[in-house]
The first five atom37 places (N, CA, C, CB, O) and aatype in JSON, in Angstrom:
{
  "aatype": [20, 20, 20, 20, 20, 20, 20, 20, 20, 20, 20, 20, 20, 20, 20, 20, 20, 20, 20, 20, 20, 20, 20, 20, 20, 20, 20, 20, 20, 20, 20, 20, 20, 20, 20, 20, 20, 20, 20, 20, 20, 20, 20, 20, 20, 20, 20, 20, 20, 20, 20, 20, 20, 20, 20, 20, 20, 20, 20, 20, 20, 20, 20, 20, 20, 20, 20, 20, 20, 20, 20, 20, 20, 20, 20, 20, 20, 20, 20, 20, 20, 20, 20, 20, 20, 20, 20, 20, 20, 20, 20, 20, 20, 20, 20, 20, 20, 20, 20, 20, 20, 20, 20, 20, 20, 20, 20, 20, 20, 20, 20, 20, 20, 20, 20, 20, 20, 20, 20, 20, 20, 20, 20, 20, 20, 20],
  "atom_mask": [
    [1, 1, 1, 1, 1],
    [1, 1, 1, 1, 1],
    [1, 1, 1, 1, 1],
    [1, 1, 1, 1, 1],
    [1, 1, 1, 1, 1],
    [1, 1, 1, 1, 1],
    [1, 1, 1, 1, 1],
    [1, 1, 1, 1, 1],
    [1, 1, 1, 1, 1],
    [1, 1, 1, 1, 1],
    [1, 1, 1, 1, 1],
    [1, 1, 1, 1, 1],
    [1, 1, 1, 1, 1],
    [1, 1, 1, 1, 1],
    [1, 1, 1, 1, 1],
    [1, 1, 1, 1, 1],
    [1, 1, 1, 1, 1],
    [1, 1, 1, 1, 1],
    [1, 1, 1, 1, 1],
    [1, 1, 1, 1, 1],
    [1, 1, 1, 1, 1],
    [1, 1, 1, 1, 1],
    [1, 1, 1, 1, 1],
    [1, 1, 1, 1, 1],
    [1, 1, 1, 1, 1],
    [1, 1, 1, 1, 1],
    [1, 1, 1, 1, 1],
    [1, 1, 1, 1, 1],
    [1, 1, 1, 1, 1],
    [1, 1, 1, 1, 1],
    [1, 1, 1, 1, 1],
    [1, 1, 1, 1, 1],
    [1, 1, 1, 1, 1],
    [1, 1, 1, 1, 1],
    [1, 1, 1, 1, 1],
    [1, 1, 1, 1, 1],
    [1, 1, 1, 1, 1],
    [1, 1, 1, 1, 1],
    [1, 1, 1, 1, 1],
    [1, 1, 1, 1, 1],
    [1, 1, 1, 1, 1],
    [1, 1, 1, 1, 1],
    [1, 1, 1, 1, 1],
    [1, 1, 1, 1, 1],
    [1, 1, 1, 1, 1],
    [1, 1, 1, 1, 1],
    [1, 1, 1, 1, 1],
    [1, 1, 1, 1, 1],
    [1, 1, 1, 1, 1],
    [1, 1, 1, 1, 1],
    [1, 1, 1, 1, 1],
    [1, 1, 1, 1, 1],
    [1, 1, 1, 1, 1],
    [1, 1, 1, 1, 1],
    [1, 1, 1, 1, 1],
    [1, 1, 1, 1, 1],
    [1, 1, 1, 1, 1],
    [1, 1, 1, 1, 1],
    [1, 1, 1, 1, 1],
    [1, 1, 1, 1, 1],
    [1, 1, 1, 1, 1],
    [1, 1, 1, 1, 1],
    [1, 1, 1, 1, 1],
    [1, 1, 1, 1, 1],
    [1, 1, 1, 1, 1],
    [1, 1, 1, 1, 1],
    [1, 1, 1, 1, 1],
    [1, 1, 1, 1, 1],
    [1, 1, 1, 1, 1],
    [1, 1, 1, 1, 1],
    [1, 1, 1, 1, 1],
    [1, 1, 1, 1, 1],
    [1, 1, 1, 1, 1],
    [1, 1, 1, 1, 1],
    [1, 1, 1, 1, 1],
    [1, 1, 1, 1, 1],
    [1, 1, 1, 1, 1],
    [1, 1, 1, 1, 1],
    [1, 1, 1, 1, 1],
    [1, 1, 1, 1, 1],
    [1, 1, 1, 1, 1],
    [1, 1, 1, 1, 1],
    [1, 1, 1, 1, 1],
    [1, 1, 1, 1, 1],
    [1, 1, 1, 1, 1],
    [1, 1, 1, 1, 1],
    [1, 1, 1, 1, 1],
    [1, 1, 1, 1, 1],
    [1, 1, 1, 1, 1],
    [1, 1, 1, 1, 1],
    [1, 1, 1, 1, 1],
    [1, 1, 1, 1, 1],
    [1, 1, 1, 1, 1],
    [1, 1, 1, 1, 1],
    [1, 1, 1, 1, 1],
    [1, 1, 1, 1, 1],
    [1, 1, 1, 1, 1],
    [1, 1, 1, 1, 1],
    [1, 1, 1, 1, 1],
    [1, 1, 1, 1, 1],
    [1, 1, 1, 1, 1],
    [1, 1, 1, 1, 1],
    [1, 1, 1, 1, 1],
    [1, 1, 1, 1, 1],
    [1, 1, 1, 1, 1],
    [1, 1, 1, 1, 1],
    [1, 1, 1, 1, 1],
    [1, 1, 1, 1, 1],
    [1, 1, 1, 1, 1],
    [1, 1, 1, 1, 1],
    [1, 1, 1, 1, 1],
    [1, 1, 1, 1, 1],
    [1, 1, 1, 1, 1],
    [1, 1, 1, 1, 1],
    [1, 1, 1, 1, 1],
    [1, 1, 1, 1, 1],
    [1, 1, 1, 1, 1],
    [1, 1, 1, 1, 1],
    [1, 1, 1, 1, 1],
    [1, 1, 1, 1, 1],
    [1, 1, 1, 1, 1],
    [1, 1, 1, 1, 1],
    [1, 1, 1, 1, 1],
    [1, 1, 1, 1, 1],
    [1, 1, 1, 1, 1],
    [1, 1, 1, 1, 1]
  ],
  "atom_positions": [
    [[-5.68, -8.15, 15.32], [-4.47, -8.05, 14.55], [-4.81, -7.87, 13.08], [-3.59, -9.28, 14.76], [-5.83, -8.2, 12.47]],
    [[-3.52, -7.18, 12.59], [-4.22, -7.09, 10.91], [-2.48, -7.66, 10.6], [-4.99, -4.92, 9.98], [-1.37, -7.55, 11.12]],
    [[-3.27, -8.41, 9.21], [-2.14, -8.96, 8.48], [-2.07, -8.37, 7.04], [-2.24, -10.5, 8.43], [-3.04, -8.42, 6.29]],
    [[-0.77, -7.77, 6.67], [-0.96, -7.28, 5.43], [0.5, -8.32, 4.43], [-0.81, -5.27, 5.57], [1.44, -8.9, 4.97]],
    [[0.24, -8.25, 3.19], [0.26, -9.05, 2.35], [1.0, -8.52, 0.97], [-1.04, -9.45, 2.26], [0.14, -8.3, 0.12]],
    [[2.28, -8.25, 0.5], [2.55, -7.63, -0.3], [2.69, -8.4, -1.7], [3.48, -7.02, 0.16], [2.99, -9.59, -1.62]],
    [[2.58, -8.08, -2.45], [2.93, -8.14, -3.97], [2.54, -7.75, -5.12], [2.94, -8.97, -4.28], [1.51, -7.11, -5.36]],
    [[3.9, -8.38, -6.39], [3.25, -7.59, -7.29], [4.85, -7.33, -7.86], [2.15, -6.22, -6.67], [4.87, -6.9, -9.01]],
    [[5.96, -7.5, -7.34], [7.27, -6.47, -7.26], [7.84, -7.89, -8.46], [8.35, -6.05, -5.14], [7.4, -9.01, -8.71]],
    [[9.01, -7.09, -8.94], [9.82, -7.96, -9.76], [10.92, -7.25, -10.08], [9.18, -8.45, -10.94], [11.31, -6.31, -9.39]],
    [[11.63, -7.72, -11.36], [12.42, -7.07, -12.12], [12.14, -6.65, -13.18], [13.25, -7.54, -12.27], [11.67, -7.45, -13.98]],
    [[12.34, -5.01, -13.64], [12.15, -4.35, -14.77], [13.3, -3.69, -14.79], [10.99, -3.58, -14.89], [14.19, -3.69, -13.95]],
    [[13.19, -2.79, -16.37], [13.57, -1.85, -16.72], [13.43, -0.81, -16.32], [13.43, -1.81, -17.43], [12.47, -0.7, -15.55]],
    [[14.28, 0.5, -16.61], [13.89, 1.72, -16.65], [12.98, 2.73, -17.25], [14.57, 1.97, -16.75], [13.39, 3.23, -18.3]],
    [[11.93, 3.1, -16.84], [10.7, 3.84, -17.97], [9.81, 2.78, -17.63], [11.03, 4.0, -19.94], [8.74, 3.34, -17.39]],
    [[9.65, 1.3, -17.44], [8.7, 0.38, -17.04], [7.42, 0.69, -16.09], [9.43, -0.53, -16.46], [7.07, 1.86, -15.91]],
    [[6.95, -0.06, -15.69], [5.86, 0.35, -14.54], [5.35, -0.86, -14.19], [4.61, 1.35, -14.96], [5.11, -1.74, -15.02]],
    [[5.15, -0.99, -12.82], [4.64, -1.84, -12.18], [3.54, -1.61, -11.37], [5.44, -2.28, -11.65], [3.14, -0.46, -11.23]],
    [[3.1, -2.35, -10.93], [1.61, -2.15, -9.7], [1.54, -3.33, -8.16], [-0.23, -2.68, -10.88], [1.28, -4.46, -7.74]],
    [[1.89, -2.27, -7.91], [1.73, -3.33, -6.11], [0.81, -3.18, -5.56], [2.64, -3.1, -4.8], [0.18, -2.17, -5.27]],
    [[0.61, -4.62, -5.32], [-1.02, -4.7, -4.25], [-0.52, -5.12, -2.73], [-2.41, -6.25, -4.89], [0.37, -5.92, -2.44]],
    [[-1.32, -4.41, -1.92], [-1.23, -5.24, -0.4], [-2.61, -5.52, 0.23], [-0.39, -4.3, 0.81], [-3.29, -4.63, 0.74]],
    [[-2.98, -6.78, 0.16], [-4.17, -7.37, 0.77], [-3.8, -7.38, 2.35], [-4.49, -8.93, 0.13], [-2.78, -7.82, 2.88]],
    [[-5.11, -6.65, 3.07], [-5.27, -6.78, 4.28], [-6.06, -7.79, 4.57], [-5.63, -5.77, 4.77], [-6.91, -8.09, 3.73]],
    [[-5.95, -8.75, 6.15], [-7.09, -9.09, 6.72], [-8.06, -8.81, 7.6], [-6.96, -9.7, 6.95], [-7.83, -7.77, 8.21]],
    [[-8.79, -9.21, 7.83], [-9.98, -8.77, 8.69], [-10.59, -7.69, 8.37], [-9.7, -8.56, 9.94], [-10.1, -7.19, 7.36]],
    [[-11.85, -6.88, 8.99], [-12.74, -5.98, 8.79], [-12.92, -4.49, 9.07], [-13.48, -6.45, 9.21], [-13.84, -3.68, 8.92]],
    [[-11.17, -4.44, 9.72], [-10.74, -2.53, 9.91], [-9.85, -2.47, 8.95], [-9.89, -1.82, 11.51], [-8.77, -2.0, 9.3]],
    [[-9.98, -2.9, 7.43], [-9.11, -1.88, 6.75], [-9.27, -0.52, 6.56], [-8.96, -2.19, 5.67], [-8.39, 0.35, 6.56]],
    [[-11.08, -0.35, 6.33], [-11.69, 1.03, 5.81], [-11.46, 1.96, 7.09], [-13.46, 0.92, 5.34], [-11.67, 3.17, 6.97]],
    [[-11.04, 1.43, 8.33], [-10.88, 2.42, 9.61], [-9.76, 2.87, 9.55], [-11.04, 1.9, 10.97], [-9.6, 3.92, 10.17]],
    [[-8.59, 2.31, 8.83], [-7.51, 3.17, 9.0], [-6.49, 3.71, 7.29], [-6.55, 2.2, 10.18], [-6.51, 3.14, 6.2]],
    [[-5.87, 4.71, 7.62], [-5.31, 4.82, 6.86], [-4.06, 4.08, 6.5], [-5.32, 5.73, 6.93], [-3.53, 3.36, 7.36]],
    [[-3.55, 4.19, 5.33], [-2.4, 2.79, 4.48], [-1.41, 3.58, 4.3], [-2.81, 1.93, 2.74], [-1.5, 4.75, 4.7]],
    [[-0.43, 3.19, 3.78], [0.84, 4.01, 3.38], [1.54, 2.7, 2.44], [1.94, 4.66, 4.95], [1.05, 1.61, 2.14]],
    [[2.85, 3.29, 2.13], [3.28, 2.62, 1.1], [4.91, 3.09, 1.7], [2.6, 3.1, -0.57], [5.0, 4.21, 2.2]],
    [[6.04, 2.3, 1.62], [7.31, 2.68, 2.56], [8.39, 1.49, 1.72], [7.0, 2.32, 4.67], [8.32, 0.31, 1.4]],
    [[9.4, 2.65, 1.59], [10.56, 1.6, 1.16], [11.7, 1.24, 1.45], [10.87, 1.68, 0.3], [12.0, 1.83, 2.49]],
    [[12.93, 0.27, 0.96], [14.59, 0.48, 1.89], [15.3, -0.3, 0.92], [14.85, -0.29, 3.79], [15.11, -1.5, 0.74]],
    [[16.14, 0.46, 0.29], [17.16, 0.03, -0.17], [18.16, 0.01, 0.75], [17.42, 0.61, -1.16], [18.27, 0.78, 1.71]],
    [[19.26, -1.33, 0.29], [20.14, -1.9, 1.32], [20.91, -0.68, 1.72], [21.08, -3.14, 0.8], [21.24, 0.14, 0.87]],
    [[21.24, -0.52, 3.15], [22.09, 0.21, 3.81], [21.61, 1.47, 4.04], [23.21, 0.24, 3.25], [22.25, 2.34, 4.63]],
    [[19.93, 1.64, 3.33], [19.13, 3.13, 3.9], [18.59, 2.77, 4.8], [18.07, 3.92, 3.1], [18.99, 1.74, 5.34]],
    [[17.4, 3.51, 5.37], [16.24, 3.77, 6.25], [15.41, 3.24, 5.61], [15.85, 5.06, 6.6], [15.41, 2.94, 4.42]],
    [[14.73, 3.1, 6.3], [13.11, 3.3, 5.96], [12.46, 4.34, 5.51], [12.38, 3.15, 6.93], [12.25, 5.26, 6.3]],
    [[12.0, 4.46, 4.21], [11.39, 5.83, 3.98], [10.24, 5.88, 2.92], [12.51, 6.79, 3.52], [10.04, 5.07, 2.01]],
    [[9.55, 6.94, 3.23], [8.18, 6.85, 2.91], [7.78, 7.53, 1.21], [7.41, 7.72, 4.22], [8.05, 8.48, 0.48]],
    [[7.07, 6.46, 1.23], [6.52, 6.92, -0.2], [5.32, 7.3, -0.54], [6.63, 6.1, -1.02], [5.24, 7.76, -1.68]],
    [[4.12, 7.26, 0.22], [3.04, 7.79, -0.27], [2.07, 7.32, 0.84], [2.74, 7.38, -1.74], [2.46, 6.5, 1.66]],
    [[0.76, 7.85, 0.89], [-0.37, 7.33, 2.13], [-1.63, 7.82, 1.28], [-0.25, 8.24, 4.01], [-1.73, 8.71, 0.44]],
    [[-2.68, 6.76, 1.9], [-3.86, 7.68, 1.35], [-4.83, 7.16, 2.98], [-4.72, 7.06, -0.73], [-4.78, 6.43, 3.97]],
    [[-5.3, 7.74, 2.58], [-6.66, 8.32, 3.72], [-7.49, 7.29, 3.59], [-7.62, 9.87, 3.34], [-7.39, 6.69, 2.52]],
    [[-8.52, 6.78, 4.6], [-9.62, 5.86, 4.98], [-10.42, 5.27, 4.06], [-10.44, 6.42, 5.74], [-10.45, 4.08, 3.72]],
    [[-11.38, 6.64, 3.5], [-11.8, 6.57, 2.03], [-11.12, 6.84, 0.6], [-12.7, 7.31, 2.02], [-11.7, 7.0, -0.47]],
    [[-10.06, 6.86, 0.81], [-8.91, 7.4, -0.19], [-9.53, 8.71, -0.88], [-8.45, 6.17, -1.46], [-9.49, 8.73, -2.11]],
    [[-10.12, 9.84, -0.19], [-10.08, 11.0, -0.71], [-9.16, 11.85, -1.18], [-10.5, 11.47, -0.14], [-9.07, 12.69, -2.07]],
    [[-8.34, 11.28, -0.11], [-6.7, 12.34, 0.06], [-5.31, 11.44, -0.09], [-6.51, 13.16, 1.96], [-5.15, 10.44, 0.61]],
    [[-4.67, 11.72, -0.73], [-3.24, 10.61, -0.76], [-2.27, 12.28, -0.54], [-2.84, 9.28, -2.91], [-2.58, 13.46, -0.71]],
    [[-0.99, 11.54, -0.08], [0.22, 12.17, 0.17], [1.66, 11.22, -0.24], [0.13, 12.53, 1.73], [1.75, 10.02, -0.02]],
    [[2.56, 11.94, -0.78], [3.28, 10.97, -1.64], [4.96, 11.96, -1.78], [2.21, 10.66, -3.42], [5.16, 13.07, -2.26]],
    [[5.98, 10.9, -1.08], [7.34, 11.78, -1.16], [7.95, 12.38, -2.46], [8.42, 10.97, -0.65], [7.9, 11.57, -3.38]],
    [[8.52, 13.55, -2.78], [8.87, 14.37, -3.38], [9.74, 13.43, -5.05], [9.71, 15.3, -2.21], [9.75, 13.82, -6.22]],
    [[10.23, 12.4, -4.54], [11.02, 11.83, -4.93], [10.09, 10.93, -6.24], [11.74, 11.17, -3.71], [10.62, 10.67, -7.32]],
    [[8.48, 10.51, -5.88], [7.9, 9.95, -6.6], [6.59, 10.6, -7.16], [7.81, 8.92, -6.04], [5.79, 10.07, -7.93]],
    [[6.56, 11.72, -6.68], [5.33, 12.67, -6.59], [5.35, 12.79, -8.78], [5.83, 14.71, -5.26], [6.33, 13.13, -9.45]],
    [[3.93, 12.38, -9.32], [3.85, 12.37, -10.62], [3.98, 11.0, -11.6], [4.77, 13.24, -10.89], [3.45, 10.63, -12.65]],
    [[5.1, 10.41, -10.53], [5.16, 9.05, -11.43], [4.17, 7.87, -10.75], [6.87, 8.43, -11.48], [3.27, 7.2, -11.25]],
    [[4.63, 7.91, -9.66], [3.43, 7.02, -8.22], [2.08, 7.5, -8.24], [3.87, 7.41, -6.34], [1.79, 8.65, -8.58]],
    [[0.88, 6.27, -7.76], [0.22, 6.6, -7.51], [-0.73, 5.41, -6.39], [-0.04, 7.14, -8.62], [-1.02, 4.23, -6.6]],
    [[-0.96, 6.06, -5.51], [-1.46, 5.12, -4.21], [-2.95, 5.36, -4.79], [-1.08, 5.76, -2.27], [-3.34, 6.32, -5.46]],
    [[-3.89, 3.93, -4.23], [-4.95, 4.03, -4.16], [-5.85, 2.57, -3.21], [-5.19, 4.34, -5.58], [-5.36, 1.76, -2.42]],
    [[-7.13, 2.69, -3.67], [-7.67, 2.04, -2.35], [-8.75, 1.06, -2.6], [-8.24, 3.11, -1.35], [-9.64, 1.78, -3.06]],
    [[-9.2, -0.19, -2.58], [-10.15, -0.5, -2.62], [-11.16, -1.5, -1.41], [-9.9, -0.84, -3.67], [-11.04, -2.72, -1.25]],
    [[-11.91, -0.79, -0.84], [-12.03, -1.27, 0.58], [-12.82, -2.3, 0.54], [-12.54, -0.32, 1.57], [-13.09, -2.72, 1.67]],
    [[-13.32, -2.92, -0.37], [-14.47, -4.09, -0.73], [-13.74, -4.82, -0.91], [-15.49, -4.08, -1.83], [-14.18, -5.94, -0.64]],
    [[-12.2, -4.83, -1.43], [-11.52, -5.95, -1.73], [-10.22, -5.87, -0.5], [-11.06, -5.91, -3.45], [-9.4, -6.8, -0.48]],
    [[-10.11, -4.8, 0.43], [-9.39, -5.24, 1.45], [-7.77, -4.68, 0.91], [-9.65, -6.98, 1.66], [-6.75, -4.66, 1.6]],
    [[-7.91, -4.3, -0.34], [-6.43, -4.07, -0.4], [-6.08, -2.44, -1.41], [-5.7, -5.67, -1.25], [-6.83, -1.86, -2.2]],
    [[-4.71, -2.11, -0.99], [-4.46, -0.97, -1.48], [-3.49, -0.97, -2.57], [-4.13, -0.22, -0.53], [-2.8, -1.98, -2.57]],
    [[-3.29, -0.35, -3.27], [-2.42, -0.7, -4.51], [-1.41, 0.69, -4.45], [-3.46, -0.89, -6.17], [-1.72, 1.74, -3.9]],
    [[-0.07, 0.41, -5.2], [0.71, 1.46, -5.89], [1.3, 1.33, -7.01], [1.58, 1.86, -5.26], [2.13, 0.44, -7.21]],
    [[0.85, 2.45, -8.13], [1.07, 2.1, -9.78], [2.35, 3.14, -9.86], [-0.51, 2.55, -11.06], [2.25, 4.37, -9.77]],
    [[3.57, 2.37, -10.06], [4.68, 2.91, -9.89], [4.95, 3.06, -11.96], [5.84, 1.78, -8.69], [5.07, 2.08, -12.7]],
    [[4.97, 4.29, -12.32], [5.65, 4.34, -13.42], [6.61, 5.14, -13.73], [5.02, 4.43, -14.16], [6.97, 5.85, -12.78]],
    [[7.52, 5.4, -15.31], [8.53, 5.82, -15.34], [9.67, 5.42, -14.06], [8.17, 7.04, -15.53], [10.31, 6.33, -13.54]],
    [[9.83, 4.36, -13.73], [10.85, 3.63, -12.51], [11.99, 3.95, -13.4], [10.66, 1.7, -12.01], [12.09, 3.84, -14.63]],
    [[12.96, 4.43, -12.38], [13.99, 4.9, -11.89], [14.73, 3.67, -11.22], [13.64, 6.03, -11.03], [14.15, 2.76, -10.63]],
    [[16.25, 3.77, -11.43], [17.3, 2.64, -11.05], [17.16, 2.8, -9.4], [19.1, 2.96, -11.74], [17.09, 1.85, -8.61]],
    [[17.13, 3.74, -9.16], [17.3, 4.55, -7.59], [15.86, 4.3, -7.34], [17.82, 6.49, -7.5], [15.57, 5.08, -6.44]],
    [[14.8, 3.61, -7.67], [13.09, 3.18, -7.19], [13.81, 1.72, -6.23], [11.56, 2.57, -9.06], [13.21, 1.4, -5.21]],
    [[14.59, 1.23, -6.49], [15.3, -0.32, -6.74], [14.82, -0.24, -4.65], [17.85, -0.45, -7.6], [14.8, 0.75, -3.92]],
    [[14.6, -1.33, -4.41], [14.11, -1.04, -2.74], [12.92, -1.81, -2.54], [13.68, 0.64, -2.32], [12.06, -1.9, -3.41]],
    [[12.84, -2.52, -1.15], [11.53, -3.65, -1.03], [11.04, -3.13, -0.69], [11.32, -4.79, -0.42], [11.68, -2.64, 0.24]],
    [[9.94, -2.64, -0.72], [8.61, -2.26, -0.75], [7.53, -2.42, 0.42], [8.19, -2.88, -1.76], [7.11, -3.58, 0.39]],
    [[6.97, -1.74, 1.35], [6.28, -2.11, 2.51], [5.14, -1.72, 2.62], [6.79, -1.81, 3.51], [5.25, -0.54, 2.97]],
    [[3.88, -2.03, 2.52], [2.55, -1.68, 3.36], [2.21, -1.29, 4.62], [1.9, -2.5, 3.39], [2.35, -2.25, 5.38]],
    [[2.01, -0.77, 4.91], [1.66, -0.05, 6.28], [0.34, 0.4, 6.82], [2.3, 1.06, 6.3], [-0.37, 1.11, 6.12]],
    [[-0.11, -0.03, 8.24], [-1.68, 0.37, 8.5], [-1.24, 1.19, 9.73], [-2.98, -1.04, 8.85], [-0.51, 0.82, 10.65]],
    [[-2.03, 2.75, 9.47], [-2.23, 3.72, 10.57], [-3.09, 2.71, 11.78], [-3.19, 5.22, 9.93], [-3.45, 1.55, 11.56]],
    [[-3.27, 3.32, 12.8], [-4.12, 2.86, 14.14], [-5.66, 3.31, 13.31], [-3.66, 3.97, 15.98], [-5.97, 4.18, 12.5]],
    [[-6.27, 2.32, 13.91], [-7.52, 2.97, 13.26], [-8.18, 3.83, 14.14], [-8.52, 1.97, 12.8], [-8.15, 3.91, 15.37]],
    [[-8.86, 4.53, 13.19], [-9.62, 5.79, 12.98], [-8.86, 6.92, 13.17], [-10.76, 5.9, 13.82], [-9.43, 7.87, 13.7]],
    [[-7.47, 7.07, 12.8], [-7.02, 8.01, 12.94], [-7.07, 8.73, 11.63], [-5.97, 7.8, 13.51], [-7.23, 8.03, 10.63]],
    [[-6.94, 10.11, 11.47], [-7.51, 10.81, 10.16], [-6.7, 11.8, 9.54], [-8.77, 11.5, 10.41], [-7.01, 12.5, 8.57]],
    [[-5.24, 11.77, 10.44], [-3.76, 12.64, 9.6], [-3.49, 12.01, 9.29], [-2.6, 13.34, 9.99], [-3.72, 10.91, 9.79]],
    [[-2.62, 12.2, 7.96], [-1.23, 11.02, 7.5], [-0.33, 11.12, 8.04], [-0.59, 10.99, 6.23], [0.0, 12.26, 8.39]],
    [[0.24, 10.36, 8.28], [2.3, 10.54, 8.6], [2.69, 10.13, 7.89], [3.26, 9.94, 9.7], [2.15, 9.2, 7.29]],
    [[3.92, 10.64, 7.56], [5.18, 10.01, 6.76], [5.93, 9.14, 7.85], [6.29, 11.27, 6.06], [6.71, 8.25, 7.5]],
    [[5.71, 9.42, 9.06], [6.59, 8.6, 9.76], [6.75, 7.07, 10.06], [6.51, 9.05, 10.71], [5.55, 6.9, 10.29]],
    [[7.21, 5.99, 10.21], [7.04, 4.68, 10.48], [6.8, 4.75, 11.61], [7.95, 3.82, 10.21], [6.08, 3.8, 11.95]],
    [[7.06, 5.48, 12.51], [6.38, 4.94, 13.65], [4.86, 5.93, 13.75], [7.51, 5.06, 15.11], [4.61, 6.51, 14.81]],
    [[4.25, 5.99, 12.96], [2.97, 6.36, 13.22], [1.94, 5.35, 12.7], [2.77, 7.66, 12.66], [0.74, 5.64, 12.81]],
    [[2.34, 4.11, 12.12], [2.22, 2.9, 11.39], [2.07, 1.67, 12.33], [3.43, 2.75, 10.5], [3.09, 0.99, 12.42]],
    [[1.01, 1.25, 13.05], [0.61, 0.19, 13.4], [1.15, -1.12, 12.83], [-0.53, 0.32, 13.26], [2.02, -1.82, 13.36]],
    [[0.65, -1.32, 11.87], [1.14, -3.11, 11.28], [1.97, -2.47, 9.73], [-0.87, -4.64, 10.73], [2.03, -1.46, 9.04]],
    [[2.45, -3.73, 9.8], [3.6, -4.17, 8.47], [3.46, -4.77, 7.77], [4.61, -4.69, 8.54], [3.21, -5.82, 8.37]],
    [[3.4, -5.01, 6.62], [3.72, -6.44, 5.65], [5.64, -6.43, 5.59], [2.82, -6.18, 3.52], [6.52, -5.67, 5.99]],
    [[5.58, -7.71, 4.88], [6.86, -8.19, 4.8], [7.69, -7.49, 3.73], [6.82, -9.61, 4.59], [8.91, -7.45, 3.86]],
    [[7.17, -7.01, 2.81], [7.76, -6.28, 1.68], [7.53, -7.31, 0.54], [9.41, -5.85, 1.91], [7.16, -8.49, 0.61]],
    [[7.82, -6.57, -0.51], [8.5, -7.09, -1.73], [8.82, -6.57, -2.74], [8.03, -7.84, -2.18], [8.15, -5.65, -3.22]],
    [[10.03, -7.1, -3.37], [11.25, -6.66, -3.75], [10.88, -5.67, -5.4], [12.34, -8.21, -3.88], [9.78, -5.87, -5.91]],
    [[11.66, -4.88, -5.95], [11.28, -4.26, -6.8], [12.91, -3.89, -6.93], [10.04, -3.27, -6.55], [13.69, -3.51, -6.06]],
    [[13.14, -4.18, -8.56], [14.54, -4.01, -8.9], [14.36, -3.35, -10.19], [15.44, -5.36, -8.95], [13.48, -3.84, -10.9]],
    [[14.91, -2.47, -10.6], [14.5, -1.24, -11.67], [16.27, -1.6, -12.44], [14.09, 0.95, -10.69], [17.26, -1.22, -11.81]],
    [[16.38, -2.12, -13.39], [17.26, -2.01, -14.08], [17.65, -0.75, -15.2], [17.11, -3.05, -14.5], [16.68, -0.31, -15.82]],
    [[19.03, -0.12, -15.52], [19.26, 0.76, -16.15], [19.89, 0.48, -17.78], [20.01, 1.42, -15.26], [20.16, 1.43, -18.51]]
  ]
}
């Protein structure tokens, strides 16, 4: 089992920036790929960015593409996202996500996403 671990989220402003970390446990983080997924009340689930095993490659929704940025550090077990210029409409808890390991496409999809963290919250004031 892998347990992932979110935080980092709060309340800001607009133009602000924040950085979310999600600590994994155990010793297949570097086997699979991560993602980053969000839900404001009364949406879906929807995806915000992934990076790859060794974080060579990240992929990141249209919506955050320039301001976001996913990344990886596999010695310390956890993956980060440096959210700047936040937007009122960023406002949404925040989720970590682990691909199956050794798999080597990204999805945007949640169900291509093995384990979960619990979220945490991120509120972008205007």
């Amino acid at each position: 089992q892998v347990q992932l671990v979110e935080s980092g989220g709060g309340l800001v402003q607009a133009g602000d920036s924040l950085r979310l970390s999600c600590a994994a446990s155990g010793r297949t983080f570097s086997s699979r790929n991560m993602g980053w997924f969000r839900q404001a009340p009364g949406k879906v689930r929807a995806f915000v960015a992934a990076i790859t095993r060794g974080g060579a490659s990240t992929d990141y929704a249209d919506s955050v593409k320039g301001r976001f940025t996913i990344s990886r550090d596999n010695y310390k077990n956890t993956v980060y996202l440096q959210m700047n210029s936040l937007k009122p409409e960023d406002t949404a808890v925040y989720f970590c996500a682990a691909q199956r390991m050794g798999s080597t496409i990204l999805t945007r999809t949640t169900n291509g996403y093995e384990y979960w963290g619990q979220g945490t919250q991120v509120t972008v004031s205007s």
